[in-house]
N, C-alpha and C positions, 0 to 999 in steps of 0.2 A: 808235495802236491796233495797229496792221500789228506793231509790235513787240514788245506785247504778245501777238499771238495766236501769235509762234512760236514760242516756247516752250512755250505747249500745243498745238498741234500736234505739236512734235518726241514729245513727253507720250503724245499717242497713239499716235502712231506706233511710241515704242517697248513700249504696254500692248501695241499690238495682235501686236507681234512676238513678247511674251512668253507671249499666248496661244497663239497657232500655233503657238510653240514647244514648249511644253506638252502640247498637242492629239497635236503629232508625235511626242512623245515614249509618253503613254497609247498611242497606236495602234502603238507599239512593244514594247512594257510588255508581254510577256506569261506573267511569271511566275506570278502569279496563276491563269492559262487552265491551265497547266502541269500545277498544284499542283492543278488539280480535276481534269484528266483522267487524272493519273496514281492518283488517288483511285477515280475509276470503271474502270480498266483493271488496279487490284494484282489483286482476286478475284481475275477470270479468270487472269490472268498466274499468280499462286498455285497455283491449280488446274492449270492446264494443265502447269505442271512437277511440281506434286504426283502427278498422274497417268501423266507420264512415269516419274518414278523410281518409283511403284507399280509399272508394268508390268516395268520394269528387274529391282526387288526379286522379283516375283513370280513372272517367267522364273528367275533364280537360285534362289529357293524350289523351283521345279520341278527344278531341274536336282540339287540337295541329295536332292531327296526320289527322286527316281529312279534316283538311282545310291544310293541306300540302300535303297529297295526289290530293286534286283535282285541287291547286295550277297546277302540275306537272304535273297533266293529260292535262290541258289544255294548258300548256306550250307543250306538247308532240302534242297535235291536232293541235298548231297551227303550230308547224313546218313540221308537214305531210299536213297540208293545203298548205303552199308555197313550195312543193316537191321538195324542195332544198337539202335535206337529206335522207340519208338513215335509215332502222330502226335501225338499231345498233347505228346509230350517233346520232338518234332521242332518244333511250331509254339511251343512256351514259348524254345526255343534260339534259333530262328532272329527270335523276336520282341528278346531280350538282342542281339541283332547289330545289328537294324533301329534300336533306341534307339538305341547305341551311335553308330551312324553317321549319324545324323538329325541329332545336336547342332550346330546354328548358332551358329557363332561369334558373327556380326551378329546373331544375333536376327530373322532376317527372319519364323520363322514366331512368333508367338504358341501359348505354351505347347506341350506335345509333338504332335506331330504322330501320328496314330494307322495302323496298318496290322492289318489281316487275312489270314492266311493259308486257301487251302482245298488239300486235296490230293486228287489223281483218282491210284489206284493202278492203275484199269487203262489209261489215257492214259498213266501213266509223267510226271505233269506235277504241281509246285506253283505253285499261282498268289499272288501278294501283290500286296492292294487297299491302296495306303495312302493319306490324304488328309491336308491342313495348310490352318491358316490364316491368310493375312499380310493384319496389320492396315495401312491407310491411313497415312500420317504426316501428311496434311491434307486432313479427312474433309470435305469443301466441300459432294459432291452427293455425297448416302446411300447411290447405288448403289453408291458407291465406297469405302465403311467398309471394306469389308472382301472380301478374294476366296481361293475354299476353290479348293486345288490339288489335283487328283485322279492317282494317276498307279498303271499297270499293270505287274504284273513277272511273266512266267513262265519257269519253267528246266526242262526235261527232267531226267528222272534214269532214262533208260531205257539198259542198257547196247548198246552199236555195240561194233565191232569196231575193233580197234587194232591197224596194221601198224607197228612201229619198227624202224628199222634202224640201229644205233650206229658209225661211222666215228669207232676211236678211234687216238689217234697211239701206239705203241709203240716207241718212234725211242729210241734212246741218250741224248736230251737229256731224256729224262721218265725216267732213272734215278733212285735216292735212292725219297726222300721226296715225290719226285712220281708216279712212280709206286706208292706206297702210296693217294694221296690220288685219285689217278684211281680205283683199286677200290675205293677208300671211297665212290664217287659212282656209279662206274656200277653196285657192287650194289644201290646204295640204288634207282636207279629201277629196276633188277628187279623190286627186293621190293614196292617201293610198288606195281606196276600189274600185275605177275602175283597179287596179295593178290584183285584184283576177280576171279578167273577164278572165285571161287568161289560169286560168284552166278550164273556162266554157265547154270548147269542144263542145260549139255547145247546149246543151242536155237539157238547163235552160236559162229561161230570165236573171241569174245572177243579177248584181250592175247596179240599175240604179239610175241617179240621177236628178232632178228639180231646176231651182231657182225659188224663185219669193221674185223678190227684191222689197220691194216699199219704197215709201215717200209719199208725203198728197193722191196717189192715186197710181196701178199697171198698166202698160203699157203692155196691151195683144199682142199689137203687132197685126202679120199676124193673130189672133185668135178672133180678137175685133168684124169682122161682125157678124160671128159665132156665139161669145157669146149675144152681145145685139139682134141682130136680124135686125139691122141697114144694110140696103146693103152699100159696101165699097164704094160706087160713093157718096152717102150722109154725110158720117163720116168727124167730126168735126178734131176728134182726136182718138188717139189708147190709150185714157185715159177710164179705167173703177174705178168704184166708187162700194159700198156696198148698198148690197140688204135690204130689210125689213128684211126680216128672213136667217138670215146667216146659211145657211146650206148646204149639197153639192147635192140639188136640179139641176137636169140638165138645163140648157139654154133654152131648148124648152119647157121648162113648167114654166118655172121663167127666162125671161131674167137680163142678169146683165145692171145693169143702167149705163149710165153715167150724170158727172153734169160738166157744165161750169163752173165751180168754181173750177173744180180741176186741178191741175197741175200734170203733168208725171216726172216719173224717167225716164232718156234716156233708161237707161237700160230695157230691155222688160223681161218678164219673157220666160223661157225657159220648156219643157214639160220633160218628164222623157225619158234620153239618157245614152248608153254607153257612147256616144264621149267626153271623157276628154277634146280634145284638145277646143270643140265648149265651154262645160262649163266654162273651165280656161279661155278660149278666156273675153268672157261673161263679167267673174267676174274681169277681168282686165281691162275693160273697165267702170266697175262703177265711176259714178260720182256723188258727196252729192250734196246734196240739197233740199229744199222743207222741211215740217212740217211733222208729224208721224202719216199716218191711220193705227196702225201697225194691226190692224185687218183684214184692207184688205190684207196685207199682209200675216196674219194666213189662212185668204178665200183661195188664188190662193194653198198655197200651199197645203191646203186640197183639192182641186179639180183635182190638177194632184195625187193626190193620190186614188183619187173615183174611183170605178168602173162604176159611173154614171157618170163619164164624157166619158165615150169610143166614145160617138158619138162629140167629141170635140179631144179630143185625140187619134187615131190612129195609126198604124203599131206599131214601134220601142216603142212611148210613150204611147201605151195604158196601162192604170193600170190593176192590176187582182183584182179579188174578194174579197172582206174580209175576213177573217177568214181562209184562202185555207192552208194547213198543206205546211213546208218548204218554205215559204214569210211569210217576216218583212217588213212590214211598219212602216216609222220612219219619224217623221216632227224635224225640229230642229226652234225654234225662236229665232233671235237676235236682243237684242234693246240695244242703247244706253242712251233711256231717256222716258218720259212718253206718253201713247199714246196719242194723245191730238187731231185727227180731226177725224169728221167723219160726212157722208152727209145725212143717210137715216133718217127721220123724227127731222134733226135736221134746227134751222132758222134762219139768219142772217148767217155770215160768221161764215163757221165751218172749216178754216183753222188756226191752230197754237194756237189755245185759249182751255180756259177754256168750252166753249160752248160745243164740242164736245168729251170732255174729258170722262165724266162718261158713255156714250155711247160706246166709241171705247173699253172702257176696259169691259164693261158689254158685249159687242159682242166677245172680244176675249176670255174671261171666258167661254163663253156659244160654242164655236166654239172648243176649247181647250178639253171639256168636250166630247164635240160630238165626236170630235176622236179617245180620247181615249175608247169611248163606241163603235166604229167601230173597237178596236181593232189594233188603229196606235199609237202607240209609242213614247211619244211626251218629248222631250230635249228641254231646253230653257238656254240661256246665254242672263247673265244683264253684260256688257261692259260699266265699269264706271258710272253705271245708279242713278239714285236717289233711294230713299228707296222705294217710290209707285211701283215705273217700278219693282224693285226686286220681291215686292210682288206680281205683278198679273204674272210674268213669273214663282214665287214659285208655284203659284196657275194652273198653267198652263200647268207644270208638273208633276203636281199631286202624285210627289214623290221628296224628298232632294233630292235621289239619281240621279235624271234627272235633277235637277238643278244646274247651275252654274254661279258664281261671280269672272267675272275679272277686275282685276285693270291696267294691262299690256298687251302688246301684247302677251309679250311669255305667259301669263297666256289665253291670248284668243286661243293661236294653241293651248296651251295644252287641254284645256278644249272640242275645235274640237278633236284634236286625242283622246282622251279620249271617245268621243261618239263612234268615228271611231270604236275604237277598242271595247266597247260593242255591235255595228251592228253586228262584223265578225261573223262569224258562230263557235263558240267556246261554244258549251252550254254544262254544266254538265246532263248526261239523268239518272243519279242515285243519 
């Protein structure tokens, strides 16, 4: 018997180990548990990221539509600025802008996105309302089909006053053909921003504008006794030179120097004027030559912009205040090459060398700084220049956005008109 039973015993023994095993295995097993909770957790999961990239989509929707609203507000200011149009003509124009630029690539908003202009003629203000709307890409909960994006644009188009002062190079290296295409750019922002004087009405100083041209030194001109303090029956020359402390210290407490070593541009520098025709005159008259104090050149055109020069500059050209609400002051510098002379505590010959090189550029840095800490505005153009001259005019702008590099003439007008047209009085106030 005994021998019969162990074999069914062993029998059980292994049914029973095949259950447990089994058992172990089910309470292992949990592919199935898996496959339904990932069944009740897609929606939300769906959602939840359907929602994030709505919100994603939606902020870019906003950002499309806003910078095309104010595109179009200011295209709208600038045409009630030149009162060439009417409002109807002005809100039909400026609406061809706002399509224009609305177009999303992505398709974020569904079909065109609509704006309204209004204009207030005695706020000097147009305003553009426009609104989009980007549909859902996985509409789960209703609220979420769809969300309208509203965005605001207003632009002034009242005229302010406009101080510029042009620091152009007239150095021997802008002979030829460069210098034709420098008077080809600096008449052009003449013409473009003395054109506005003539909605002045009288009621604002409006556009005025300065040169001061130099080469190894600036030519004061009728201004030269005044500034050095020199009376005119004694003057050598109407050549002035750079101070110890370049700053826009008036004359009667710091005269400006001169030095026999320097050499003049014909050209004389001019003080802040309506008269195009005196300016164009001016700049059509330049003629290259001489080495680069283009620092002196940064000095004059900061000083027709001081209000501490008013007892050197009078009537038509005195400057206003700093900081006065509705005036821009704005200096522009143009070099073709590196600054390289300069006279104040420098010894031997400081024309055309290396000698006066680390000076004229530590002066224009530190002059450059000064203005824009007075709240002047300061644009600078390298015309074909080496890579030093690029960088202290980068530096000198103290923004990319103010700075520019051309290789060609027409990249030099444009780079003028391009200033031109950030002076105008087109500012977004929203």
């Amino acid at each position: 018997m005994l021998g019969d039973i162990t074999p069914f015993t062993a029998s059980v023994r292994r049914l029973g180990a095949a259950v447990s095993s089994a058992g172990r295995r089910f309470k292992r097993d949990t592919r199935g548990a898996t496959i339904i909770l990932f069944a009740l957790t897609l929606p939300i999961s769906v959602a939840l990221v359907g929602t994030a990239v709505h919100f994603a989509r939606t902020n870019n929707a906003e950002i499309v539509l806003q910078a095309s609203a104010d595109t179009a507000a200011l295209a709208a200011a600038k045409e009630l600025f030149k009162g060439d149009l009417s409002d109807a003509e002005v809100i039909a124009y400026a609406t061809r802008v706002f399509n224009e630029n609305a177009v999303n690539e992505d398709a974020l908003m569904e079909g065109a996105a609509n704006v309204v202009f209004t204009i207030d003629r005695d706020e000097e203000i147009v305003t553009a309302r426009a609104r989009g709307t980007v549909k859902h890409l996985t509409p789960i909960f209703s609220q979420l089909d769809e969300t309208t994006v509203p965005v605001v644009s207003q632009a002034s188009f009242a005229i302010i006053n406009v101080e510029l002062s042009m620091a152009l190079d007239v150095t021997g290296s802008m002979g030829g053909s460069k210098l034709d295409d420098l008077k080809d750019a600096a008449t052009s922002i003449v013409d473009q921003l003395t054109d506005l004087n003539r909605r002045n009405m009288g009621q604002r100083e409006g556009v005025r504008i300065a040169l001061s041209p130099y080469a190894a030194a600036v030519n004061a001109g009728g201004f030269t006794s005044t500034v050095t303090g020199i009376p005119a029956g004694d003057l050598v020359s109407t050549c002035v030179t750079d101070r110890s402390n370049p700053r826009d210290t008036p004359p009667r407490r710091d005269p400006i120097p001169q030095d026999l070593r320097a050499n003049c541009p014909t050209s004389e520098i001019v003080p802040l004027t309506k008269n195009a025709n005196r300016l164009n005159n001016e700049i059509r008259s330049f003629r290259a030559a001489g080495c680069t104090a283009g620092h002196i050149g940064i000095e004059w055109a900061y000083y027709t912009l001081s209000p501490n020069w008013t007892g050197v500059f009078g009537g038509e050209s005195r400057p206003l205040p700093y900081n006065v609400d509705e005036t821009l002051k704005v200096a522009i510098i143009m070099t073709d090459g590196e600054f390289n002379t300069a006279y104040a505590g420098v010894a031997g010959d400081p024309t055309c060398s290396g000698v006066g090189r680390n000076r004229s550029e530590a002066r224009a840095r530190d002059l450059c700084g000064d203005m824009r800490r007075n709240d002047i505005r300061v644009y600078s153009v390298a015309f074909q220049a080496p890579t030093s001259a690029e960088r202290l005019l980068r530096d000198c702008a103290g923004e990319d956005a103010r700075y520019f590099e051309a290789d060609t003439g027409n990249e030099l007008k444009d780079a003028f008109e391009a200033i031109a047209a950030e002076v105008m009085n087109l500012r977004l106030t929203m």
